[in-house]
C-alpha positions in Angstrom: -11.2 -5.3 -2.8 -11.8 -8.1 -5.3 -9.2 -10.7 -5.2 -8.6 -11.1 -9.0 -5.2 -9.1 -9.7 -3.5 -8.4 -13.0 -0.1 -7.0 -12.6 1.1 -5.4 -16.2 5.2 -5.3 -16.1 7.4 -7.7 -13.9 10.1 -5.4 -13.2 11.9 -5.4 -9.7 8.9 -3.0 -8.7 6.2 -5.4 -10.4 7.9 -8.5 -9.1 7.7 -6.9 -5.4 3.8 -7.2 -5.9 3.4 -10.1 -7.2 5.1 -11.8 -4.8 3.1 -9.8 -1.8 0.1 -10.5 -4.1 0.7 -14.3 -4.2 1.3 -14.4 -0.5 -1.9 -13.3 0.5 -3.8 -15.6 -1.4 -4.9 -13.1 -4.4 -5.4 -14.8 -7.8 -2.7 -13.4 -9.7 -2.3 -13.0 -13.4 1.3 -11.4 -14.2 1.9 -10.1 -17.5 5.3 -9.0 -19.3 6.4 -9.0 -23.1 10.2 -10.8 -21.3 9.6 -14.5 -21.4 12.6 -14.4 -18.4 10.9 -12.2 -16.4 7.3 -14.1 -16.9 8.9 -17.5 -16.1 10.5 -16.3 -13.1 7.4 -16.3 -11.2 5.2 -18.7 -13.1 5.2 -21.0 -10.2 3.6 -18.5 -7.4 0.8 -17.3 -9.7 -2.4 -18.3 -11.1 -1.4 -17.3 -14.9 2.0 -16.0 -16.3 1.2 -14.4 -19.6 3.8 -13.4 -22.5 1.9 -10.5 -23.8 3.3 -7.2 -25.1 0.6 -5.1 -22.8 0.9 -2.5 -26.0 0.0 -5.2 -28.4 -3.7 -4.4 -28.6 -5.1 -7.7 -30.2 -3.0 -10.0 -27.9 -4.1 -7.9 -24.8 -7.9 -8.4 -26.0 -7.4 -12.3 -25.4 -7.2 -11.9 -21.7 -11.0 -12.3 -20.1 -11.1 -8.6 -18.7 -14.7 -8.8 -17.4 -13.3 -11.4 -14.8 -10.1 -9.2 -13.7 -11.2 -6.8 -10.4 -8.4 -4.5 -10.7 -5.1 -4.1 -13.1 -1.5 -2.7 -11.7 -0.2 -1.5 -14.5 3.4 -1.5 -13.1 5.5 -0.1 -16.3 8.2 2.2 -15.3 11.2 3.9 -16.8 11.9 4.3 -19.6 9.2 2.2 -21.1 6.7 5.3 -20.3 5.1 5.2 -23.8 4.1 1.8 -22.7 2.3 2.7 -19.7 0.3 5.1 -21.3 -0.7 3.1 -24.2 -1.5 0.0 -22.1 -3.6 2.1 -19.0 -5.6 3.3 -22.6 -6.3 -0.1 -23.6 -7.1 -1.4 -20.2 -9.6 1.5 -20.4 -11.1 0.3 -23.2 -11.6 -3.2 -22.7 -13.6 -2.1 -19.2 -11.1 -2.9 -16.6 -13.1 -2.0 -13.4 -10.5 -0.2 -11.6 -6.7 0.3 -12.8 -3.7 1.3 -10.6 -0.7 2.6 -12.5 2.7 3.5 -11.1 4.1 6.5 -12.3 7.8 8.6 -12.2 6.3 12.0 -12.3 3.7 14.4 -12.5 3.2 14.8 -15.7 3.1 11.0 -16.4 0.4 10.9 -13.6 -1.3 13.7 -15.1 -1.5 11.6 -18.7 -2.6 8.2 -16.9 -5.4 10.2 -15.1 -6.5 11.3 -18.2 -6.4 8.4 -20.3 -8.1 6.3 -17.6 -6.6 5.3 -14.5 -8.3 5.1 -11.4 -5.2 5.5 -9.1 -1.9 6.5 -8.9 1.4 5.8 -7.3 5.0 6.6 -7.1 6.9 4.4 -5.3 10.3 6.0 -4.9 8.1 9.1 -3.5 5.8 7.1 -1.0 9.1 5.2 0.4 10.6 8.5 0.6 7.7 10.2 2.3 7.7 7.4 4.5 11.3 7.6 5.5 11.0 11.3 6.0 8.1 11.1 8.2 9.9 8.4 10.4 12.9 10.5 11.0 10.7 13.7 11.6 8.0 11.8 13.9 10.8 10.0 16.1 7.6 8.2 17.8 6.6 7.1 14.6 7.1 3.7 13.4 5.2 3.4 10.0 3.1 5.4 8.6 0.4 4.7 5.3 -1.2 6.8 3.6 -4.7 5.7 2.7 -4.6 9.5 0.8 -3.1 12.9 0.6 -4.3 13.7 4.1 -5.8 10.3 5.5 -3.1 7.7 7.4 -2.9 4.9 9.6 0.0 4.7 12.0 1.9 2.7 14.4 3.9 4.5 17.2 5.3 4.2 20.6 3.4 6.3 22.8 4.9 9.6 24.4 5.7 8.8 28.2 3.0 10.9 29.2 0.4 8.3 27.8 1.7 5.1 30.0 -0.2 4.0 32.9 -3.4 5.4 31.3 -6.2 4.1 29.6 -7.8 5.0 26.1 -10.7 6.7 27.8 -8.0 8.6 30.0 -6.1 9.5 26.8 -9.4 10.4 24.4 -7.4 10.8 21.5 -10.0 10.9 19.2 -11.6 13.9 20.9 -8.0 15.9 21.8 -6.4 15.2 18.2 -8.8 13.1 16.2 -6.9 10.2 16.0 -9.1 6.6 16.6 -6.6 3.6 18.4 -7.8 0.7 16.7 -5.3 -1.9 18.0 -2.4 -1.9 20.4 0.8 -4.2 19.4 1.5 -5.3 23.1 5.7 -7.1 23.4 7.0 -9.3 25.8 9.4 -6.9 27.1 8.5 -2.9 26.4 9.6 -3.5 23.1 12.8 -4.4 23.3 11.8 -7.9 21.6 10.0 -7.1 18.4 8.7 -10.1 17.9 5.7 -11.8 18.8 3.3 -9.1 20.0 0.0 -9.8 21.2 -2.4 -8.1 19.1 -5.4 -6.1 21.0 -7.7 -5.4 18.1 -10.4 -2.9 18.8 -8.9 -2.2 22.3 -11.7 -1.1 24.8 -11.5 2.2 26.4 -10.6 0.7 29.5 -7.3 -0.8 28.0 -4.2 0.8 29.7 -1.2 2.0 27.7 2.3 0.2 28.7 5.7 0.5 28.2 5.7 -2.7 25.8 2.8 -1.1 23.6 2.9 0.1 19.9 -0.1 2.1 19.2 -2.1 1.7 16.0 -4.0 4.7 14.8 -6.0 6.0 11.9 -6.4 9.8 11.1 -4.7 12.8 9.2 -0.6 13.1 8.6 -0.9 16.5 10.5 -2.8 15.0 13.7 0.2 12.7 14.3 2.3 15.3 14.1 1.2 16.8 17.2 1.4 13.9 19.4 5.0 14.8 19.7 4.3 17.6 21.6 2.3 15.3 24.4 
């Protein structure tokens, strides 16, 4: 991912990412037509723009061939907005444009008019939520797409005391480990794990680990049954 970021509307949701953004060291240009939200976080970003995203001339200014990807992070009600802005965006080459939407027709509409991604954030926290309470091993879960997700959970009590080679999850349910969260005291201190990145297959599974896994929704679901 290229680490020139425009975010289009500094609303609570476009604020969120900003401030994520700016944390991780992305250069950050935010963009709203509210000089109160703009100033708000003019401080933690590389440019804070008053620009009406809808205002075509004044959008041309910005130096688009330098941007890597545009959030366009308009939601309700300015949905007119969105649209027009992701068309604009379009237009002036903008190499890859997110765009939140509130539905499925306004994802349907940004599709069409150009944008290269979608998402709902009220849905994918919801998702998330539901997938917690249904997996109870589950701790978070991210969808990379529809099918595609990577997962941290405690492991079923029929996977301590054995190693990864032992377990061969990614033969028995296609699921790859690719780091184990190890706590101080089988979890009952969350913080300050040690971090095994790329564990070997020797590694052994404890009562203080949190798995890490990447593979399909439905392959998770299934380690409940372990």
């Amino acid at each position: 991912m290229g680490n020139r970021i425009a975010v289009i509307g500094l609303g609570s949701f476009g604020l969120h990412v900003v401030k994520a953004l700016a944390n991780q060291d992305f250069i950050v240009i935010a963009i709203d037509k509210l000089k109160e939200s703009v100033e708000q976080i003019a401080d933690i970003v590389s440019q804070a723009l008053i620009i009406d995203s809808t205002n075509e001339d004044a959008l041309s200014e910005i130096r688009w061939n330098e941007i890597d990807i545009a959030i366009v992070a308009i939601g309700d009600p300015n949905l007119e907005a969105s649209i027009v802005t992701v068309t604009l965006l379009k237009q002036f080459g903008v190499r890859r444009i997110i765009s939140r939407v509130s539905s499925q027709l306004h994802s349907r509409i940004l599709k069409q008019v150009g944008s290269d991604e979608i998402i709902n954030p009220e849905k994918d926290m919801a998702g998330m939520l539901v997938n917690r309470l249904a997996m109870r091993n589950v701790i978070d879960m991210r969808f990379f797409d529809e099918e595609n997700v990577i997962s941290e959970f405690i492991p079923p009590a029929s996977f301590i005391g054995k190693t990864l080679l032992e377990l061969d999850l990614r033969k028995k349910l296609n699921i790859n480990i690719v780091a184990i969260k190890r706590f101080p005291e089988e979890r009952t201190d969350r913080s300050n794990p040690r971090l095994i990145a790329n564990p070997s297959a020797n590694d052994m599974v404890t009562k203080r680990d949190v798995l890490v896994g990447i593979g399909k929704k439905d392959d998770f679901d299934k380690i409940s049954q372990y």
